[in-house]
C-alpha positions as CSV (number, residue, x, y, z in Angstrom):
1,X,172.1,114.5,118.3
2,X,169.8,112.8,116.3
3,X,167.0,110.9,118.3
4,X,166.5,107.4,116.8
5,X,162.6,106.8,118.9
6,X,162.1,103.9,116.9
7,X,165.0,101.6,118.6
8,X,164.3,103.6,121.8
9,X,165.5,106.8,124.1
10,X,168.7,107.3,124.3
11,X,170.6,106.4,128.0
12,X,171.0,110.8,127.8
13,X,167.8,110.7,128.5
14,X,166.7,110.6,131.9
15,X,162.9,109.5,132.7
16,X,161.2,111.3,135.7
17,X,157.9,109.6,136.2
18,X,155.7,110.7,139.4
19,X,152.4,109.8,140.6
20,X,150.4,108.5,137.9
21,X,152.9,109.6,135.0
22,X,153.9,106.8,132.3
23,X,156.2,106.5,129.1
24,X,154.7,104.3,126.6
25,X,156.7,103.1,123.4
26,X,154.6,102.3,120.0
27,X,157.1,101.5,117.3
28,X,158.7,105.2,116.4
29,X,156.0,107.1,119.2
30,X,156.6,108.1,122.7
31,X,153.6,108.3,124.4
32,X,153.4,110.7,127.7
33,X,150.6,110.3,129.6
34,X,148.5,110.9,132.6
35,X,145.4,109.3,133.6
36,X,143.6,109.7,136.2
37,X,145.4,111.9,138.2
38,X,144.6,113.6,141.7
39,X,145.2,117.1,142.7
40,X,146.2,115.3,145.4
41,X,149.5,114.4,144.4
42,X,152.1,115.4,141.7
43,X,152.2,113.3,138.4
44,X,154.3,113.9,136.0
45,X,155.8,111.9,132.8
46,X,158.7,113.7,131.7
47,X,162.5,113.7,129.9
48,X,165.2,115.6,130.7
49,X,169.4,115.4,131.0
50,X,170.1,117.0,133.8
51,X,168.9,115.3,136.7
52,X,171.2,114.8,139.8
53,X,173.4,118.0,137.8
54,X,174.6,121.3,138.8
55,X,173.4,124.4,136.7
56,X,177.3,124.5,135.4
57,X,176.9,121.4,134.0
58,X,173.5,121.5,131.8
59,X,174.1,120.5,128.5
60,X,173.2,123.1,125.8
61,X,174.5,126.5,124.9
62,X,173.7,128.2,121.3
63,X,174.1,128.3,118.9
64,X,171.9,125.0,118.0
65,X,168.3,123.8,116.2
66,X,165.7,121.8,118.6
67,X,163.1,119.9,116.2
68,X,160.1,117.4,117.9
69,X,157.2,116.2,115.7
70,X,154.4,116.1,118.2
71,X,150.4,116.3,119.0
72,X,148.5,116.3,121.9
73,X,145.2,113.9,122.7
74,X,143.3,117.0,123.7
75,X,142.9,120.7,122.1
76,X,144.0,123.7,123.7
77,X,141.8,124.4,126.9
78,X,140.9,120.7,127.3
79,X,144.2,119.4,128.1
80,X,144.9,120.1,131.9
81,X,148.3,121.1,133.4
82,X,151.2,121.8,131.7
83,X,153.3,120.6,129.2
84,X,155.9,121.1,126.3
85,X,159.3,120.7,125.8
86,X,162.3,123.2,125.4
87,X,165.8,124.3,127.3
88,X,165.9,125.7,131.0
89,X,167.3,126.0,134.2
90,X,165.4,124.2,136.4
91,X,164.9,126.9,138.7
92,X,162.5,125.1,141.2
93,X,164.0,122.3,142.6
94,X,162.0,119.8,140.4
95,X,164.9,117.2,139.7
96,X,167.7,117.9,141.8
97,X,169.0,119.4,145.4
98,X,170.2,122.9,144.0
99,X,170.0,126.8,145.2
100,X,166.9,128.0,144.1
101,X,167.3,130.6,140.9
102,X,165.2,133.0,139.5
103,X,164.1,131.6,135.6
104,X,166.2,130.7,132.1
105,X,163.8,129.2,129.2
106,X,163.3,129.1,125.5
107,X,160.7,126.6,124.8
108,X,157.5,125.4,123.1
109,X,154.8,125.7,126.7
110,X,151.6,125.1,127.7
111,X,149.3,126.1,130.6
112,X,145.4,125.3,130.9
113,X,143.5,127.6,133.5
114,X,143.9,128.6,136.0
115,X,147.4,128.8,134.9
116,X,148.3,132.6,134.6
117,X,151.8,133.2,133.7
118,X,151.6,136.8,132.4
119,X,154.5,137.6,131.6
120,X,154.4,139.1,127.7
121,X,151.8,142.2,128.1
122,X,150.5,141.8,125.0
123,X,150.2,137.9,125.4
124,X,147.2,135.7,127.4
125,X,148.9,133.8,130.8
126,X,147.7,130.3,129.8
127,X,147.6,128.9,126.2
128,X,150.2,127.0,123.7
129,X,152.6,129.3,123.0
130,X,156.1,129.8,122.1
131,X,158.7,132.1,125.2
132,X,161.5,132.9,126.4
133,X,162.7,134.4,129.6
134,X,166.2,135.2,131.4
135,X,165.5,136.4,134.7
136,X,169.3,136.0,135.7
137,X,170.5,138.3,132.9
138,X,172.7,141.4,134.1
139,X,169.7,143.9,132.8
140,X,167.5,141.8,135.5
141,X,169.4,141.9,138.1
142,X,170.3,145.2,138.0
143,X,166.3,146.0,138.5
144,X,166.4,143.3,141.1
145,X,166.3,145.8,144.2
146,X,163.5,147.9,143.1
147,X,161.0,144.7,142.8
148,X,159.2,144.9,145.9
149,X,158.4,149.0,144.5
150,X,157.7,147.1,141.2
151,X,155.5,144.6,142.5
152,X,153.1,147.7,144.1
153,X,153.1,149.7,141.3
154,X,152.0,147.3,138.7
155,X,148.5,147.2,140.6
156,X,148.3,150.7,138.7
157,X,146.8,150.0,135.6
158,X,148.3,153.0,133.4
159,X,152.0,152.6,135.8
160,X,151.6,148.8,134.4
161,X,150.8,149.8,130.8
162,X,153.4,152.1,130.9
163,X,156.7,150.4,133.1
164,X,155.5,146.8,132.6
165,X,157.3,146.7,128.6
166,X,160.6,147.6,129.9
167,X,160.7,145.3,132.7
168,X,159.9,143.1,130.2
169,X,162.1,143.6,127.9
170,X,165.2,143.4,130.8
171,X,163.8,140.0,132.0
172,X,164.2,138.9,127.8
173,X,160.4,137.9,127.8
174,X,159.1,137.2,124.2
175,X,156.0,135.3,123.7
176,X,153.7,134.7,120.9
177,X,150.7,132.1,121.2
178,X,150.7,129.4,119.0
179,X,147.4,128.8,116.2
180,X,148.4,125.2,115.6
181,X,145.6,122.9,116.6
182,X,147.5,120.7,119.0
183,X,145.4,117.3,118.8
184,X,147.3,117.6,114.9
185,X,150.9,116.2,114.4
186,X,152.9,119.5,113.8
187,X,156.8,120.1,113.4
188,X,158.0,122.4,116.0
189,X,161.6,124.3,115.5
190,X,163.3,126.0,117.6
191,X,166.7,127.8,116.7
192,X,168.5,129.4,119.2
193,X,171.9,131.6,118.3
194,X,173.8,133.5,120.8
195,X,172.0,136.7,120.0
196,X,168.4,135.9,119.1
197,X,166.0,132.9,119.3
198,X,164.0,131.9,116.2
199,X,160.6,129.6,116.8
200,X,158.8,128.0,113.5
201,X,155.9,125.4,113.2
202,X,155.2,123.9,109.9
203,X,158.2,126.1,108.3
204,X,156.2,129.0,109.6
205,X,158.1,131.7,112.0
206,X,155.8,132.2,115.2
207,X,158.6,134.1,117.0
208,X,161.5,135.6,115.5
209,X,164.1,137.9,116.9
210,X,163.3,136.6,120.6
211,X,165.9,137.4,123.4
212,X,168.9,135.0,124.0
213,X,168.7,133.5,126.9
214,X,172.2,132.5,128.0
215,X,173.4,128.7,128.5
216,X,174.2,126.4,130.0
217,X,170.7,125.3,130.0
218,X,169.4,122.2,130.3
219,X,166.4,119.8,127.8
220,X,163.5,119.3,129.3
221,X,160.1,117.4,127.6
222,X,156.8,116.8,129.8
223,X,153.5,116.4,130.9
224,X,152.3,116.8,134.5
225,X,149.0,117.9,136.2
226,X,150.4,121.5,138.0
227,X,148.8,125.0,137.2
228,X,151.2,128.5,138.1
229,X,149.8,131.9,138.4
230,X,152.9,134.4,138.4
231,X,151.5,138.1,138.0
232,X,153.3,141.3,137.9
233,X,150.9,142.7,140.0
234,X,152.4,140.2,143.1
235,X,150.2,137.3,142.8
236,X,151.6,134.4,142.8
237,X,150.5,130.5,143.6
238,X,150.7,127.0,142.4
239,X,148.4,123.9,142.8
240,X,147.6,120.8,141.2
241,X,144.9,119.5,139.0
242,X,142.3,116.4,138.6
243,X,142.5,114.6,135.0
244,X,139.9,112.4,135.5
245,X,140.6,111.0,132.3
246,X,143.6,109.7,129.9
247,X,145.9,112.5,128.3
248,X,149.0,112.3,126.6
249,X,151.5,114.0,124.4
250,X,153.1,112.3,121.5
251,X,156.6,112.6,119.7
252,X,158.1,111.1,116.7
253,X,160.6,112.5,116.5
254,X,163.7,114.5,119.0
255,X,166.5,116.3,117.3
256,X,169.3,118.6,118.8
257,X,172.0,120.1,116.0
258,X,174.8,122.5,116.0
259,X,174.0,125.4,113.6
């Protein structure tokens, strides 16, 4: 599907605005914004198709091309929470009453501190970057009763170094961090096939030969005020920000194709 912004979002589209979360429409643009928000309280202004769903029923499998022209009112580090848009699972109960699931992503994300995701050893936790990750894959679950032992022994640094990769490489992490100054409008692409995910900005492969993470997944496009620490070494916590100012993410354009 080709995204016309310029008439509108499609009905596919389902908004999820909380707290102090707001779409705003300027000819072709869709602004996301948050201003002023609490760590009190949630906010988030977001997009997504699969609201209300179950998992079975998400949208998207490969092998397909995700393209958004986008840019960001603050650089990397100055824009709090997290945003970004991409294909997943919802694992966390954010739209819908479902079983919690452990994660499925391929996506364009970012994190400001304290946001610590470290997933990719050889990638920073917080940042713009591109990832994937299939934690429901039959190489993860297979490992899955051996992660409380996991969990203790990634607090030894050379057991981490050394054990860490191939954990990795069973839960189909790939990251790479992204140079693109985000305040500048910039062409993300993101092509996943059934074997490998390919992500470009400006023509430019960031990440190539990433993991596939199986469908069906569903779109998701957001900003929100939440920070995530998720550690291999067992730490693990969430919170919420203040953004005592306006942000906001901006898109021209929003096109899904078969490839």
């Amino acid at each position: 599907m080709r995204e016309d912004l310029e008439t509108g979002l499609d009905s596919r589209w389902r908004r999820h605005l909380v707290g102090v979360g707001e779409l705003e429409k300027s000819g072709a643009l869709t602004r996301f914004v948050l201003a002023n928000a609490s760590k009190r309280q949630y906010s988030d202004s977001q997009i997504d198709d699969y609201q209300g769903l179950p998992r079975r029923r998400f949208s998207w499998r490969p092998p397909l091309e995700l393209t958004v022209r986008a840019r960001f009112s603050h650089p990397e580090g100055a824009l709090l929470g997290t945003a970004g848009f991409g294909f997943w699972n919802d694992p966390f109960l954010m739209t819908g009453a479902r079983m919690p699931a452990l994660p499925r992503a391929l996506w364009f994300f970012y994190g400001s501190p304290p946001t610590d995701i470290k997933l990719d050893i050889d990638v920073p936790g917080c940042g713009w970057k591109a990832a994937t990750i299939d934690a429901l894959g039959r190489s993860a679950l297979v490992l899955a009763p051996l992660a409380p032992l996991a969990v203790a022994l990634m607090n030894i640094r050379p057991v981490y170094e050394a054990l860490w990769p191939r954990i990795q490489r069973a839960l189909k992490v790939r990251e790479a961090p992204l140079n693109a100054e985000m305040t500048e409008w910039h062409m993300y692409v993101l092509r996943w096939s059934r074997d490998e995910v390919c992500f470009a900005v400006d023509g430019t492969t960031v990440l190539g030969g990433a993991p596939s993470p199986r469908g069906p997944l569903g779109f998701v496009m957001w900003l929100d005020n939440q920070y995530m620490v998720a550690m291999p070494q067992g730490r693990v916590r969430w919170g919420l920000l203040d953004v005592p100012r306006r942000q906001w993410m901006e898109v021209d354009r929003l096109d899904i194709e078969p490839i």
